[in-house]
Wavefront OBJ file of the C-alpha trace (Angstrom):
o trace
v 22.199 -6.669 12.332
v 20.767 -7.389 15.465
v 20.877 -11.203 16.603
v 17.295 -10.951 17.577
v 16.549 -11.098 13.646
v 16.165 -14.651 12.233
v 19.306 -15.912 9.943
v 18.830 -16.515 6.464
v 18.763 -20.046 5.033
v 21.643 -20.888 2.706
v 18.973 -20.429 0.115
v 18.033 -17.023 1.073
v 21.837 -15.777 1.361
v 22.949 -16.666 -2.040
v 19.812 -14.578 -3.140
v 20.610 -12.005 -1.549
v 23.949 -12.040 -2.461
v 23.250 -12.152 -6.500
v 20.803 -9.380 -6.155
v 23.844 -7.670 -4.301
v 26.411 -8.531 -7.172
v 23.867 -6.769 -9.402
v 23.519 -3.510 -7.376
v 27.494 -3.515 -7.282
v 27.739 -3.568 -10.745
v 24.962 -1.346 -11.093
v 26.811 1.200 -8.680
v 30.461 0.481 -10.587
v 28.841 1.390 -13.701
v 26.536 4.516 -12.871
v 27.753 5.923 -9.593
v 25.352 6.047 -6.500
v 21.889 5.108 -6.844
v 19.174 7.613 -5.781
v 17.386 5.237 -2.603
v 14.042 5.041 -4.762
v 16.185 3.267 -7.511
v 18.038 1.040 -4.493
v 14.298 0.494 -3.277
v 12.688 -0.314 -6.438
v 15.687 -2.565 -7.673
v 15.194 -4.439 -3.781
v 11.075 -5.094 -4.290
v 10.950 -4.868 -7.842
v 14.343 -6.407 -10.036
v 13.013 -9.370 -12.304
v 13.422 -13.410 -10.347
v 15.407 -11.213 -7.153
v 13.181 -8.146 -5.758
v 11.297 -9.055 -2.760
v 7.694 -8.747 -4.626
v 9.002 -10.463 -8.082
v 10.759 -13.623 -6.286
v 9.334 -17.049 -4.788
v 9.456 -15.946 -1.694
v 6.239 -16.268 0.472
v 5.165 -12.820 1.327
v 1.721 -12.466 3.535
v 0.580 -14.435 6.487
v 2.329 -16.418 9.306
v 4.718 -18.124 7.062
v 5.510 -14.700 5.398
v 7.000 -11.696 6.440
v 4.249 -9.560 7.438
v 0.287 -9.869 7.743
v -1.629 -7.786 6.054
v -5.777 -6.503 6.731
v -7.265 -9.030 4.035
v -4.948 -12.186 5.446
v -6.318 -11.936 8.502
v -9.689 -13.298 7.042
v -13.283 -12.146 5.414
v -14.391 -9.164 7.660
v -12.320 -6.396 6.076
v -12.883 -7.181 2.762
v -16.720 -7.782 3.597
v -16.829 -3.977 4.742
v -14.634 -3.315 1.939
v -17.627 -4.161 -0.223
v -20.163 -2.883 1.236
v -18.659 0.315 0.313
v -18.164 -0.124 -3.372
v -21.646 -1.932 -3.473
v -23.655 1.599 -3.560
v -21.247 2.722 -5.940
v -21.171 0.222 -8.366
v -25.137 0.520 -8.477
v -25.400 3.720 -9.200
v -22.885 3.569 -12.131
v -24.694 0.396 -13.616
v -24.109 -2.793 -15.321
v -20.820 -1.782 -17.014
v -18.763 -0.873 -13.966
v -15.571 -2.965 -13.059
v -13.732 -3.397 -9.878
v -9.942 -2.295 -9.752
v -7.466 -3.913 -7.334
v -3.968 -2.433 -7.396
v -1.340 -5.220 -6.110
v -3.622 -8.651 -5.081
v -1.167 -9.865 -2.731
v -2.246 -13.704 -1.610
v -5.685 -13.123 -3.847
v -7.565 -13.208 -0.050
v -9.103 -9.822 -1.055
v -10.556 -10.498 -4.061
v -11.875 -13.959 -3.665
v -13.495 -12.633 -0.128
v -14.490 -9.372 -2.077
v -15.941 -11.428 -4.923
v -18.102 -13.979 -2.622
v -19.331 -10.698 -0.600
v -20.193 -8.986 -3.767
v -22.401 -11.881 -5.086
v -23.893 -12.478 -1.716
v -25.339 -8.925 -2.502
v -26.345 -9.112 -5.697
v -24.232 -6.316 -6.797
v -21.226 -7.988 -8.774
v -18.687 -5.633 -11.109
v -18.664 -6.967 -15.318
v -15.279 -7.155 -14.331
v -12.881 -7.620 -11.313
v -9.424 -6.455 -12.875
v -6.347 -6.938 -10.925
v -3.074 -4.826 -11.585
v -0.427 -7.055 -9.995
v 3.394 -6.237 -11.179
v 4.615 -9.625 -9.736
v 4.218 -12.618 -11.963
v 4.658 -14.788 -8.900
v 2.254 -13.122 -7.097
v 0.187 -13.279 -10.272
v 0.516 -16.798 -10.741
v -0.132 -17.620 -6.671
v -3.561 -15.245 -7.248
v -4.505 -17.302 -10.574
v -4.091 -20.632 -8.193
v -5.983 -19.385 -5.321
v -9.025 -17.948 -7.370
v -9.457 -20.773 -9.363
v -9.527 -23.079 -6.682
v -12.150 -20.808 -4.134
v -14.428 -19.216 -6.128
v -17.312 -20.719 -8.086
v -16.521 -20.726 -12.012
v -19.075 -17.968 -12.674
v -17.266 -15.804 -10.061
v -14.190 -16.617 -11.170
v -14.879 -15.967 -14.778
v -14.609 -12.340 -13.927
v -11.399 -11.764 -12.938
v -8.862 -10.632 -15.251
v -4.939 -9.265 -14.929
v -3.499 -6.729 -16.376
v -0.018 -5.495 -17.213
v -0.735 -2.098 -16.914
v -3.349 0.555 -15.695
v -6.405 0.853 -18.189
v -5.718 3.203 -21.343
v -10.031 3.560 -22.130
v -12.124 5.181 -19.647
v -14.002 3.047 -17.820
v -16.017 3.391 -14.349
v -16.381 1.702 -11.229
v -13.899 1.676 -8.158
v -10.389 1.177 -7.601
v -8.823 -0.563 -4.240
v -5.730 -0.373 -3.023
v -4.652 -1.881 0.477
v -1.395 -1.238 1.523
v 0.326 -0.204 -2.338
v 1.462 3.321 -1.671
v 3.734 2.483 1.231
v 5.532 0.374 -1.337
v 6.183 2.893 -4.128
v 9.786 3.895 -4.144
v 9.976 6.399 -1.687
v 13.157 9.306 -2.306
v 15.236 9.723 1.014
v 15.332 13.475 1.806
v 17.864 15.573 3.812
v 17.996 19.308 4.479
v 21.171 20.269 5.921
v 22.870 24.775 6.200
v 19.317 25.057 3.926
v 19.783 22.782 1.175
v 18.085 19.635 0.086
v 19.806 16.685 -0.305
v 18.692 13.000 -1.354
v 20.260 9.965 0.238
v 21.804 8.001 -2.345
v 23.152 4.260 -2.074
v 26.627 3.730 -2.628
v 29.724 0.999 -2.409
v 32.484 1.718 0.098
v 36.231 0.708 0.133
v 35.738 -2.541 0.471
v 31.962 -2.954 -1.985
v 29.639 -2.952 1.026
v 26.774 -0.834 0.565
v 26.424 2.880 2.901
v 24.393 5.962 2.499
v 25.474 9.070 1.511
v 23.517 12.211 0.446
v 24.378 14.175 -2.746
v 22.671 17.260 -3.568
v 19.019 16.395 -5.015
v 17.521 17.470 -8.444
v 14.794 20.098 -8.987
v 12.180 17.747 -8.431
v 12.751 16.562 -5.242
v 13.960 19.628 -4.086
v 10.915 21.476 -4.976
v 8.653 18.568 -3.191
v 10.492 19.082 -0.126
v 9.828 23.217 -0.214
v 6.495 22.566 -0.814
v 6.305 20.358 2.472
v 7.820 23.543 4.079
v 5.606 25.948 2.776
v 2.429 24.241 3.748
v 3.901 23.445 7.066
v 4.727 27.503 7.354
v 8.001 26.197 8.540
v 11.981 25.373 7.278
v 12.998 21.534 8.478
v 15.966 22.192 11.340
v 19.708 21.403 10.242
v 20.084 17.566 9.996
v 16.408 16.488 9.651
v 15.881 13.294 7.455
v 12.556 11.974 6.097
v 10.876 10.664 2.924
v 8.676 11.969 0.157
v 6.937 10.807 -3.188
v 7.828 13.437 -5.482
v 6.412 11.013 -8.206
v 3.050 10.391 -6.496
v 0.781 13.223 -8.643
v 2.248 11.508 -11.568
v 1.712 7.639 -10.083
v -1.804 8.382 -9.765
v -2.501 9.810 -12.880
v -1.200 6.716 -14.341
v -3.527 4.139 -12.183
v -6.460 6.306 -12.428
v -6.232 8.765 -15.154
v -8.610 6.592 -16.904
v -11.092 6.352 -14.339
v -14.004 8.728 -15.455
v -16.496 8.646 -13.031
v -16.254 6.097 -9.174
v -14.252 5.906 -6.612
v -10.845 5.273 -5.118
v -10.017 3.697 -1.562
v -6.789 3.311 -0.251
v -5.958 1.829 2.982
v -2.471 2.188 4.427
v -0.287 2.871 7.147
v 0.767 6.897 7.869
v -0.444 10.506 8.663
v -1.480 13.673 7.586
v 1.232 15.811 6.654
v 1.825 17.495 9.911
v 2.133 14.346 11.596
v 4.304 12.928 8.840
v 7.072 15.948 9.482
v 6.628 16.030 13.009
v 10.243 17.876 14.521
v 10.940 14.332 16.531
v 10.385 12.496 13.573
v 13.974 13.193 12.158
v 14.556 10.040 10.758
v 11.824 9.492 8.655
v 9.510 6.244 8.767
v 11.408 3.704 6.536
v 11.480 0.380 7.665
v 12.577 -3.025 6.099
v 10.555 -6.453 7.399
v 12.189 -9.745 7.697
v 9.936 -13.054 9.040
v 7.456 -10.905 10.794
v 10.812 -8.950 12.656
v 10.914 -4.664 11.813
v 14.411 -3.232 11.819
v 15.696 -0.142 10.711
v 18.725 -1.424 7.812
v 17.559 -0.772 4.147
v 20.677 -2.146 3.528
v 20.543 -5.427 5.044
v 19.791 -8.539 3.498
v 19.048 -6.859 -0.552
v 15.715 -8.857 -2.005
v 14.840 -10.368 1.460
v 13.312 -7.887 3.426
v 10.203 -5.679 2.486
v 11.139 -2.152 2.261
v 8.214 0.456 3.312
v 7.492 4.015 4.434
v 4.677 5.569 6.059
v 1.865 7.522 3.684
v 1.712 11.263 3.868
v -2.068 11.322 2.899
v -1.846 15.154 2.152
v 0.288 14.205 -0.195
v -2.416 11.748 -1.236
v -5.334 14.784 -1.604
v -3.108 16.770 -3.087
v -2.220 14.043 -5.625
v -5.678 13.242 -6.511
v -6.880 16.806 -7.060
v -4.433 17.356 -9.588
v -6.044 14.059 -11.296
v -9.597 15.576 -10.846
v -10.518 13.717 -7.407
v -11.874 15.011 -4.253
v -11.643 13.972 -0.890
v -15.189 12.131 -0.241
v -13.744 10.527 3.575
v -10.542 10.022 5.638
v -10.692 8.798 8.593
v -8.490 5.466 10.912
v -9.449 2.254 9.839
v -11.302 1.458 12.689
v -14.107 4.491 11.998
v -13.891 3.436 8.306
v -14.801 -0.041 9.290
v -17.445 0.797 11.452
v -19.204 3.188 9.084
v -18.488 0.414 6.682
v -21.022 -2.012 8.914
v -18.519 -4.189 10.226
v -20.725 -4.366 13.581
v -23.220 -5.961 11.633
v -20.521 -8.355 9.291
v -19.329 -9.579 12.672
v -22.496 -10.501 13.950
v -23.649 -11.938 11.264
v -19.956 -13.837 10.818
v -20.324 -15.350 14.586
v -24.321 -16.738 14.003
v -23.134 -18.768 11.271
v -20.041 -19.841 12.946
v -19.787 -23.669 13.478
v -17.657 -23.986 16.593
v -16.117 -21.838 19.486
v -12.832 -22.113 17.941
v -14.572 -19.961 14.496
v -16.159 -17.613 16.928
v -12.674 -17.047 18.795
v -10.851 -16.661 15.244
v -13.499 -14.085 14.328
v -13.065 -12.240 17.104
v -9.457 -11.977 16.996
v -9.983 -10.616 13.755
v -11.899 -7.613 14.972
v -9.664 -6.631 17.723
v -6.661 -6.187 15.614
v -8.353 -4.916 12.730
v -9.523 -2.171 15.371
v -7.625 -1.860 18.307
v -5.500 1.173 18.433
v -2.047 -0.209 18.922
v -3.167 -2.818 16.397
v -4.480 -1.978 13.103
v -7.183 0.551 13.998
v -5.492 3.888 14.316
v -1.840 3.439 12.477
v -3.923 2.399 9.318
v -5.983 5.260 7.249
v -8.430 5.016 4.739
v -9.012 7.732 2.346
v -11.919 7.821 -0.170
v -11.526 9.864 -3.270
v -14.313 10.189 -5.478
v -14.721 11.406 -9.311
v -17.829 11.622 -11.585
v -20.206 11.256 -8.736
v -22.534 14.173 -7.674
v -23.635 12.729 -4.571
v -21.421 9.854 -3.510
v -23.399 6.895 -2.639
v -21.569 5.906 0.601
v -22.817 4.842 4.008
v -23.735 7.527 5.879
v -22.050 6.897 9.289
v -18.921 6.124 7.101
v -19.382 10.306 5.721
v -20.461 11.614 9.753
v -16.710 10.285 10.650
v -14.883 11.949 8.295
v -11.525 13.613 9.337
v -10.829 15.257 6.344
v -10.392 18.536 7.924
v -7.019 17.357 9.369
v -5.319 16.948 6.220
l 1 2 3 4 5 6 7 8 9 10 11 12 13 14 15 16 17 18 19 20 21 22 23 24 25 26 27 28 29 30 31 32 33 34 35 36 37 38 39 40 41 42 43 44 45 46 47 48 49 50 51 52 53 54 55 56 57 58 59 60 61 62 63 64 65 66 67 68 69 70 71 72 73 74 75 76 77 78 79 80 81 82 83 84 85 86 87 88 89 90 91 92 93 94 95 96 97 98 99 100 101 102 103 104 105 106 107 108 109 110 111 112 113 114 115 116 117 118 119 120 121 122 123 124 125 126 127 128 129 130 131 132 133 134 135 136 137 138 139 140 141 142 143 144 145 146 147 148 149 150 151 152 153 154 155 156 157 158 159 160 161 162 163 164 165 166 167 168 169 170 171 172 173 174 175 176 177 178 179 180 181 182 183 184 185 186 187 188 189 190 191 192 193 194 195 196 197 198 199 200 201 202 203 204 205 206 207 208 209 210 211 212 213 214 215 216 217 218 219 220 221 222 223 224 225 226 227 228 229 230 231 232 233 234 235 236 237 238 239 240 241 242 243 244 245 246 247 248 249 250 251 252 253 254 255 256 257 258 259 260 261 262 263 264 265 266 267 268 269 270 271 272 273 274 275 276 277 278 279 280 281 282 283 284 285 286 287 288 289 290 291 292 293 294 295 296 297 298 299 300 301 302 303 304 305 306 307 308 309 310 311 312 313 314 315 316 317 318 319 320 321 322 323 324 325 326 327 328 329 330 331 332 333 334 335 336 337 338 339 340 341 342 343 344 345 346 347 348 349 350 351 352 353 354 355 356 357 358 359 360 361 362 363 364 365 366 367 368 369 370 371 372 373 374 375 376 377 378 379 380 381 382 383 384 385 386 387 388 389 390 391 392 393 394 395 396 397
């Protein structure tokens, strides 16, 4: 690795290294691991994936920062979005947030909700991490007022009734397991993870199944072209199936996700031949998957095609998609911030505030690599803000 990455405490090696032991003996036993299974065993495995350990995640003394850490204006656009929505489907509709993170979201989410007299009966959280869980449960209990607080509850796993409202998701999808793709004399291959002479971990592609394979000529097809010898990305072959299982259940509201990626003919640009994986270690981006197993956070861009396409098969359509920075403006923030700044105390709040905005919105911040995309179901006429609808890019996709 490159010495500009920060070296890993004693701690933080021996980690590493028993998550490491466990993918060797994983490999020994099975062969090479499809790199979704490598992925998912790096964020995911029990007390040693990056999401399920101890490890502080979000903010400065974290690895990354992410929209809702960087304070209360996001999440105050955030809901003035889903406040329309959950007025026109009533008194029984909940609130949905896939992966909490720190709980920032929610407990500004919750405070902006009540400050506009539009709470959900419910504000469910879908968090896979019981640390995570745990730090949520702590932060919540300790912000918000009980009667606020008395509404949130976790689950273990998506909702099995129908129920109504809207489901949030900031930054989730470029987490899911993503399969490793190569096309090379015509064929489709998937990168797989696998031990060398000496049990260090390497790459190597081995022809890929029926699924993937078929995802990949459906990429080509729509892009009315073949990927050249050698070309390399990443696709969600599981995605249709993903959402169907977080929102199958979701009759009639809406869906926002906010991530970072393209539209499809972005995603597969020709110069993009090495995908758009990338691991993060203490706030540093390097290209090795392999590096460091359990320390790093392992993501890939979001083809949000694939997203449309994905949530038309579950009965969604495309309401908006547009950057973040048009989704926050439509979303009011102009009028968040100002009102944010006249009750600020000091020129040190006002300075913070601002900060917030410009890399929430500046391009080579937050503002154009970040997309939101709306999908609605149930919902004849979409309550949302109407500047948010006029800046809708959803003929790109």
């Amino acid at each position: 690795m490159p010495s500009r990455l920060p070296e890993p405490s004693a701690d933080e090696r021996a980690h590493s290294d028993h998550l490491l032991q466990l993918l060797r003996e994983l490999i020994a036993a099975h062969g090479p691991l499809p790199f979704a299974q490598y992925m998912e065993r790096c964020l995911y495995a029990p007390g040693l994936g990056y999401y399920s350990a101890g490890k502080t995640k979000f903010g400065a003394a974290g690895d990354f920062i992410t929209a809702p850490e960087l304070g209360e204006l996001f999440a105050q656009c955030v809901a003035n979005v889903m406040q329309p929505v959950l007025v026109s489907l009533g008194e029984q509709a909940d609130v949905l947030e896939l992966g909490g993170g720190s709980g920032a979201f929610a407990e500004a989410a919750l405070d902006a909700l009540a400050a506009g007299g539009t709470l959900p009966r419910e504000y469910l959280i879908l968090e896979p991490s019981a640390d995570l869980r745990e730090r949520q449960r702590e932060r919540l209990q300790a912000k918000l007022p009980a009667e606020l607080h008395a509404r949130v509850r976790w689950l273990d796993r998506p909702p099995e009734q129908d129920w109504r409202g809207v489901l949030f998701a900031n930054e989730v999808i470029d987490a899911l397991p993503t399969t490793r793709f190569c096309v090379r004399g015509g064929e489709v291959y998937e990168e797989h993870v696998m031990l060398d002479g000496e049990g260090r971990l390497r790459r190597v592609d081995r022809p890929a199944d029926a699924l993937t394979a078929g995802a990949v000529r459906h990429v080509e097809r729509y892009l009315g072209t073949g990927f050249v010898d050698g070309y390399r990305s990443e696709i969600l072959p599981q995605l249709p199936y993903w959402i169907q299982a977080v929102a199958g259940s979701l009759s009639a509201g809406l869906m926002l996700f906010v991530d970072y990626g393209y539209v499809r003919r972005e995603f597969y640009l020709p110069e993009r031949d090495d995908g758009t994986l990338m691991a993060h270690y203490r706030h540093h981006a390097h290209n090795d998957p392999l590096y460091l197993p359990g320390l790093n956070d392992l993501t890939a861009s979001v083809d949000f095609t694939a997203l449309a396409e994905a949530g038309d098969r579950a009965g969604f359509s495309v309401a908006a998609y547009l950057p973040q920075a048009q989704f926050l403006i439509g979303a009011g923030l102009h009028e968040v911030f100002e009102h944010a700044q006249a009750q600020a105390t000091d020129e040190h709040e006002r300075y913070r505030l601002a900060q917030q905005v410009k890399k929430l919105m500046l391009p080579e911040q937050m503002g154009e690599r970040f997309q939101a995309m709306l999908l609605v179901r149930g919902l004849d006429d979409p309550p949302l803000p109407a500047a948010l609808l006029a800046a809708d890019q959803g003929g790109r996709l």
